[in-house]
C-alpha positions as CSV (number, residue, x, y, z in Angstrom):
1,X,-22.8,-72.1,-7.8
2,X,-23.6,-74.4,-10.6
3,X,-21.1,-76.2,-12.4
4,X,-22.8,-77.7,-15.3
5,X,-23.1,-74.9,-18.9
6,X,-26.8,-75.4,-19.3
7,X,-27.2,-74.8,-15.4
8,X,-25.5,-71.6,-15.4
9,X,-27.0,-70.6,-18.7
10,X,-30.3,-71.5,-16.6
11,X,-29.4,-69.3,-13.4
12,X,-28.8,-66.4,-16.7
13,X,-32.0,-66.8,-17.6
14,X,-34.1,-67.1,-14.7
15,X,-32.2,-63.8,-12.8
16,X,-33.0,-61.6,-16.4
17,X,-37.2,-63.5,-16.6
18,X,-37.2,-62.7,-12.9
19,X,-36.1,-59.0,-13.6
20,X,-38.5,-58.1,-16.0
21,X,-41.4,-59.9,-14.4
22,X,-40.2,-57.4,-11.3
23,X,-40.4,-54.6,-13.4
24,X,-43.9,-55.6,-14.9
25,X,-45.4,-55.9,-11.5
26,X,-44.3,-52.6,-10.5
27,X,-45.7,-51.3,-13.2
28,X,-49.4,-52.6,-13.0
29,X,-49.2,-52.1,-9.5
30,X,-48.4,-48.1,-10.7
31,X,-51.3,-47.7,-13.1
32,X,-53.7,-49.3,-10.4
33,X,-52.3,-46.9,-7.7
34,X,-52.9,-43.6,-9.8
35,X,-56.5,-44.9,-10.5
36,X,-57.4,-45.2,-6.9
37,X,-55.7,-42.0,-6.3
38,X,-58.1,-40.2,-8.7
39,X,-60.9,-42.1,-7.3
40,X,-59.5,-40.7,-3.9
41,X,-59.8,-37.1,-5.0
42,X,-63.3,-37.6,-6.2
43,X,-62.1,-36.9,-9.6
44,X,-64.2,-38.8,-11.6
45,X,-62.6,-37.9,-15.5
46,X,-59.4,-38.3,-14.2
47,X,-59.7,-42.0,-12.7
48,X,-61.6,-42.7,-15.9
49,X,-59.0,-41.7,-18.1
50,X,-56.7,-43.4,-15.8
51,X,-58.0,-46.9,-15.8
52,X,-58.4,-47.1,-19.3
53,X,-54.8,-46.2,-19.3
54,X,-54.4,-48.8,-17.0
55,X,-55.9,-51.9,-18.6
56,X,-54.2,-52.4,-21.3
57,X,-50.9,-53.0,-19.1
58,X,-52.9,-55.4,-16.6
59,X,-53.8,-57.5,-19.6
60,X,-50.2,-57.1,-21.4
61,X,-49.6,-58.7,-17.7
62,X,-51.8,-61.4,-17.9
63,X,-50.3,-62.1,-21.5
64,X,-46.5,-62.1,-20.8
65,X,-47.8,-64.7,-18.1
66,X,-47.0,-62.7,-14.7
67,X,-50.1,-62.7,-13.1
68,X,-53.2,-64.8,-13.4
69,X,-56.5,-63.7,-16.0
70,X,-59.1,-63.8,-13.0
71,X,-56.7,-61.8,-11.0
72,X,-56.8,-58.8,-13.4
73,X,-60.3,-59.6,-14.4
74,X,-60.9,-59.4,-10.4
75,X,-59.3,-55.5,-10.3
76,X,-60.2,-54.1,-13.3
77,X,-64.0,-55.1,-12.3
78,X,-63.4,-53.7,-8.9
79,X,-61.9,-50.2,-10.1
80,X,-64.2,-50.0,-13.5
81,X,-67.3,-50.5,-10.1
82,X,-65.9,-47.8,-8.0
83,X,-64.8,-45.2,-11.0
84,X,-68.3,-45.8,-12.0
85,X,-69.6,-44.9,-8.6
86,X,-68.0,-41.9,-8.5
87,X,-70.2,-40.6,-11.7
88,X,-73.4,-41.2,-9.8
89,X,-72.4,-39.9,-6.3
């Protein structure tokens, strides 16, 4: 354990950061998963409607610095490609 203030303010800091950046992650990684379930089910409206849910909290990701812009920009181009496949099949 630290024994310097500013190192234990530190260790404060980086446990609550680390927290939320947990939570942020588990909660893109949510949104993704109900948009390949409704691409699963061969529901076509319903994986729409879920990835445009969905892309607004992959960029609030990008923006609060958790994951990296080509990342998302990667998956949403992926799931936008096979929610639009569904339409046509």
């Amino acid at each position: 354990m630290a024994n310097i203030a500013s190192a234990r303010k530190r260790i404060r800091q980086t446990a609550k950061r680390t927290a939320r950046n947990t939570a942020r992650k588990s909660r893109m990684r949510t949104f993704i998963k109900k948009v390949e379930t409704a691409i699963a089910a061969g529901n076509h409206e319903e994986a729409r409607e879920a990835l445009r849910v969905a892309q607004p909290e992959l960029q609030r990701g990008v923006i609060k610095g958790v994951v990296h812009a080509n990342t998302v920009a990667r998956k949403i181009s992926r799931l936008s490609a096979r929610v639009k496949s569904l339409a046509t099949a």
